[in-house]
C-alpha positions, -999 to +999 in steps of 0.1 A: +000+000+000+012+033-007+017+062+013-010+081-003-035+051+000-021+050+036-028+081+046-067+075+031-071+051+046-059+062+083-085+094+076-109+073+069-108+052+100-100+083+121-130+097+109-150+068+114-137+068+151-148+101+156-184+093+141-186+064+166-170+083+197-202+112+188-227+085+188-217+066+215-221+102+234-251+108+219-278+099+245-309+076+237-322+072+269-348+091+288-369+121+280-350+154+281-364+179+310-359+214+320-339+228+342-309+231+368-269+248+365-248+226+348-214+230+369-180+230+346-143+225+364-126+245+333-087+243+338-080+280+326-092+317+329-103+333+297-081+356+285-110+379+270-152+371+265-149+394+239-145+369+204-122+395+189-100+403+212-090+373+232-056+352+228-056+317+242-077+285+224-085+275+257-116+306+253-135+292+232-153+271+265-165+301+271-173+318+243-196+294+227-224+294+250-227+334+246-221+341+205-238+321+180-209+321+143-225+331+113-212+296+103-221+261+122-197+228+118-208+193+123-192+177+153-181+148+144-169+158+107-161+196+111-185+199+079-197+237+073-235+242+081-259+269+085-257+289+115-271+328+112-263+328+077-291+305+066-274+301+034-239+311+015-228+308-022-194+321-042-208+334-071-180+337-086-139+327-072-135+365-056-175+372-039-192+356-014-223+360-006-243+352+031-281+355+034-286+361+073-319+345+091-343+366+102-356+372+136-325+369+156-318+390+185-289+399+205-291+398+243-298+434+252-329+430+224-310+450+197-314+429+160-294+407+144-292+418+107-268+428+077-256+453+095-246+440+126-225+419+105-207+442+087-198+458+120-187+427+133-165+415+105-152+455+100-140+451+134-124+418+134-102+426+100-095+460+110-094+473+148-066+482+165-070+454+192-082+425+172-065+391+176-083+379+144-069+402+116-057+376+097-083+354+101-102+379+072-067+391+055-082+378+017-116+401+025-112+435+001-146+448+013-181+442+031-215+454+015-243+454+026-263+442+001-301+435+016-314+442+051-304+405+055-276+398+034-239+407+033-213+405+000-178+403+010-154+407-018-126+394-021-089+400-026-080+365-040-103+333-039-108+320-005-127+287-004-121+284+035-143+314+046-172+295+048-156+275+079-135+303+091-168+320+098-179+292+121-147+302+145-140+338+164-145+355+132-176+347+123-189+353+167-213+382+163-216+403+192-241+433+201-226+464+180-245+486+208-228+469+234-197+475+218-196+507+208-212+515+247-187+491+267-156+498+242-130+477+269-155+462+290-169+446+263-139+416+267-158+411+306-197+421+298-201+403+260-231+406+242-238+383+216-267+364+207-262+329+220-281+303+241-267+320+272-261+354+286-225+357+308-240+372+342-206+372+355-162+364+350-144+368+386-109+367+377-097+327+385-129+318+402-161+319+380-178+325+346-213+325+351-243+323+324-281+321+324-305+310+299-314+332+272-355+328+268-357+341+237-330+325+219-337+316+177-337+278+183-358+279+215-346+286+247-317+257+259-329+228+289-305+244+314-313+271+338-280+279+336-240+275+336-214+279+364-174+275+353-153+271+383-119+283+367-095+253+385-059+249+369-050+221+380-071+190+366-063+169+393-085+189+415-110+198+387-116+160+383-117+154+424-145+183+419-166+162+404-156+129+419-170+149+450-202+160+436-193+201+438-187+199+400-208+181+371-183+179+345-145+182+338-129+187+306-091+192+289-081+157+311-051+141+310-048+103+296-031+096+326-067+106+344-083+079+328-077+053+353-092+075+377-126+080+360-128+051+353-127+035+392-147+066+407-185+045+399-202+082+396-183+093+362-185+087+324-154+096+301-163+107+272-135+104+245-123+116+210-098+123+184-091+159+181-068+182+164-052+197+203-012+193+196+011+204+222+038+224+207+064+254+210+055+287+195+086+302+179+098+338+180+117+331+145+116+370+139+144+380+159+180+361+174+186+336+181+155+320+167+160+337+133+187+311+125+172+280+108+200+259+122+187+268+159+152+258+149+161+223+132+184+222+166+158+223+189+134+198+170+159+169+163+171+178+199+133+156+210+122+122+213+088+126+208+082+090+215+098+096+248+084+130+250+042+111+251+052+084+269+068+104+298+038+130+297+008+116+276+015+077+290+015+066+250-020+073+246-008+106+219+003+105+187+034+124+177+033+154+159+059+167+126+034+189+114-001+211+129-023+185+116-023+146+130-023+115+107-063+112+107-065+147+088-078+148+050-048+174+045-019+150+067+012+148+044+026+114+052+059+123+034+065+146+065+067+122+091+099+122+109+105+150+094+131+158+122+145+127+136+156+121+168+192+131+164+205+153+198+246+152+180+228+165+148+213+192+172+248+200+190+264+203+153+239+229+142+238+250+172+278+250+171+276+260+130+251+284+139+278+300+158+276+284+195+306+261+195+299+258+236+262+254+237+233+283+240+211+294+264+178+308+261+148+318+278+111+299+269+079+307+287+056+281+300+026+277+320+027+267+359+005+241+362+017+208+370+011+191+336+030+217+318+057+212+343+063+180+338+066+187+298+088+213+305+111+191+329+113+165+300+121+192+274+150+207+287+165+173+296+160+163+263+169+198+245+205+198+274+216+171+254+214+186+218+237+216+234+206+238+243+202+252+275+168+260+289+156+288+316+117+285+321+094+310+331+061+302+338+022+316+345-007+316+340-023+304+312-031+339+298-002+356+308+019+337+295+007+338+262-001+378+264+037+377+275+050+360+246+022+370+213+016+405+229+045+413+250+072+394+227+093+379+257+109+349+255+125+331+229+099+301+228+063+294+245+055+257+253+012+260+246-008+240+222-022+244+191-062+238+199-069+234+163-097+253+136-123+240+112-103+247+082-065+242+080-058+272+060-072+293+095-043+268+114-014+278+090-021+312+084-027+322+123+002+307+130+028+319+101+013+350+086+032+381+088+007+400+108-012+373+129-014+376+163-001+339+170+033+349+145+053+364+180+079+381+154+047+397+134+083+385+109+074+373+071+090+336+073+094+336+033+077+348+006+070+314-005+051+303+028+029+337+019+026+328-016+019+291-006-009+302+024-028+317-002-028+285-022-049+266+000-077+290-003-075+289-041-100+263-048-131+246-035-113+215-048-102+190-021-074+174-037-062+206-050-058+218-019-045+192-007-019+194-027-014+230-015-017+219+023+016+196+013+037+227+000+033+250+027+039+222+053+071+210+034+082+247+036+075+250+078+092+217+080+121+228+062+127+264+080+114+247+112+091+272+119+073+253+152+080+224+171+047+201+171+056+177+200+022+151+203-016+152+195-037+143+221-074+128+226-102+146+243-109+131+279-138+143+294-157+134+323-188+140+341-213+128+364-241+101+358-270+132+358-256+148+323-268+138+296-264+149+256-232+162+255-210+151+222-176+154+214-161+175+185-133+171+162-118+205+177-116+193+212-134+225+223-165+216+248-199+227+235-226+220+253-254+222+230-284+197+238-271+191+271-294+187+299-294+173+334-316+140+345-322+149+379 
């Protein structure tokens, strides 16, 4: 079998496992009822409620429950579907079109219409503190063309808009709110959801309440309550204890727990969360390509998820896993383990006695541990790590906003479309690109590629080049892809897994 039939093959039965992992979490027992606060154990603090101007992945928790995308994506197959665009077309390769449903409201009873997406879309391409800019870099101009439809035309063909639109981009919130709250906005959102945010205490609780008057018909629960706790250990004991219903963003090695506490169900799924280093390849040392390639042949990443993930990850040469339609098997190993080869490039690079530099972390205890087995493993290639470490959000404000540090050890928490994965990450002016540094005016040329056509092969195709070109500048290091591991109390019900590893709790209700 060939690599190409391979990798078919492997996306087909990854897909298939994620089909069976949504219907086995899918509940067919019981009759739904009404009522009662579904409690969350989320292991971060959001870095912003406001879609446009938050940093970190780990948001989108929260986010979901209070904006409603223009564009919806089928768990289990990341598939575009409506959402408040009813319907989209691309008239022609440089125009799309979106015909908005009617009778939508935002929370503070201001409507939903053409023009409260042009606002929104204006704002996310264009304002001063928007962490999304590139999300919309191939949008020319927005028109509004009906009271509820919107034309954006474009500057090149983008075939992945439709899905991008289903991320922060395509998040409407309140223009009245915004324009009235300006800053505040990021800790009093307004958007249109199933759920209004009633409160965010910094590191202690994000709270929500039902919206009644919701487009699809007002949600089962009451409510939401997310107890922000870091460490998962405790988040997990939470709910073991009763005080919490449901725990997410587990570790594999957690399993064994759930599944001896007799009150808890994992729920489980492939997902495209790696765990990676962010690279500041816009300035020195990190500007050499012979430091980059150091530091990625410098890990075992077999070693590297055994000694943090237990084996149960795969690991990672590129920002999509092996089950991905756009997964370039010819990539694999693209950086073997090789920690002389790494000492040889850091001395050619001009460090004949090793280098030291500074990375940024996060302080909880399972990023310690990665951190702990990545600068044994990176001592012995002749690079010499100092951590710092933080918060979740600081850190990464530190590091995309602030610039500090050579390297961040995060995670990738994946997007609908690949194109959104590559070009946040190594476009010239994306937040996520810490230099804000063109890597090469291929990888540009290449980016655009993938947006080229509606053809899935044909973008395949352009998916392989611009990974080839990040692989051979080392532009990252993707260390291991991990599952979702979930867990929650017997009383949940209805809650489904998705391919981004991001919870959504549409349809869930409580049984008691």
């Amino acid at each position: 079998m060939n690599t190409t039939r391979r990798s078919l093959v492997a996306g087909a039965m990854a897909l298939a496992a994620a089909r069976q992992a949504w219907a086995q979490t899918t509940p067919k027992q019981g009759t739904p009822k009404k009522g009662g606060i579904l409690k969350v154990s989320a292991p971060t603090n959001p870095s912003s409620l406001d879609p446009a101007t938050g940093g970190s992945g780990q948001d989108h928790a929260f986010l979901y429950p209070i904006f409603d995308t223009l564009v919806e994506f089928d768990f289990p197959t990341l598939k575009a579907l409506p959402g408040l665009a009813e319907s989209w077309k691309f008239p022609d390769a440089k125009t799309l079109v979106l015909n908005l449903r009617s009778g939508v409201q935002f929370h503070d009873g201001t409507p939903f219409d053409a023009e409260a997406v042009k606002f929104n879309l204006e704002r996310n391409r264009t304002d001063a503190r928007s962490s999304i800019k590139a999300d919309l870099a191939t949008v020319d101009s927005i028109e509004v063309t009906g009271p509820l439809q919107v034309t954006l035309k474009l500057k090149q063909p983008d075939s992945a808009l439709p899905l991008i639109l289903s991320d922060r981009a395509g998040m409407m919130c309140s223009p009245k709110a915004v324009k009235e709250l300006g800053k505040d906005h990021d800790r009093k959102p307004v958007g249109s959801g199933p759920y209004r945010c009633t409160g965010w205490n910094d590191n202690e609780k994000v709270t929500y309440v039902r919206n009644d008057k919701y487009w699809k018909g007002p949600s089962l629960l009451d409510g939401m309550e997310f107890a922000v706790i870091a460490e998962t250990n405790t988040g997990l004991r939470s709910v073991v204890a009763g005080q919490n219903d449901f725990v997410y963003f587990l570790s594999p090695q957690q399993k064994t727990v759930i599944d001896r506490a007799k009150n808890l169900t994992a729920v489980t799924g492939p997902t495209l969360y790696c765990v990676q280093m962010f690279l500041n390849y816009g300035r020195a040392p990190l500007d050499s390509p012979k430091i980059r390639l150091a530091i990625n042949h410098a890990i075992d990443r077999t070693v590297f998820s055994k000694a943090t993930m237990g084996g149960l990850a795969e690991p990672a040469w590129m920002a999509l896993p092996s089950a991905h339609w756009a997964y370039d098997a010819k990539l694999a190993n693209g950086w073997p383990y090789d920690p002389d080869k790494a000492k040889k490039l850091v001395a050619e690079a001009g460090f004949p006695n090793g280098i030291d530099m500074t990375f940024l972390g996060y302080s909880d205890q399972r990023s310690q541990q990665r951190q702990e087995v990545l600068m044994e493993q990176l001592a012995k290639g002749g690079i010499r790590v100092k951590w710092q470490t933080g918060s979740i959000p600081e850190m990464s404000a530190a590091f995309f906003a602030d610039k500090k540090g050579e390297a961040l050890l995060a995670a990738w928490t994946g997007r609908p479309d690949p194109s959104l994965t590559y070009s946040l990450m190594f476009a010239k002016d994306s937040y996520y690109n810490a230099g804000r540094t063109e890597a090469s005016p291929e990888l540009t040329a290449a980016l655009l590629e993938t947006r080229a056509s509606e053809d899935l092969e044909a973008r395949k195709a352009a998916f392989a080049k611009v990974q080839k070109i990040v692989v051979d500048a080392a532009l990252v290091v993707p260390l291991v892809f991990q599952l979702e591991l979930d867990a929650h109390v017997g009383k949940v019900k209805g809650y489904r897994p998705n391919l981004l590893g991001k919870p959504r709790f549409d349809g869930v209700w409580l049984d008691g």
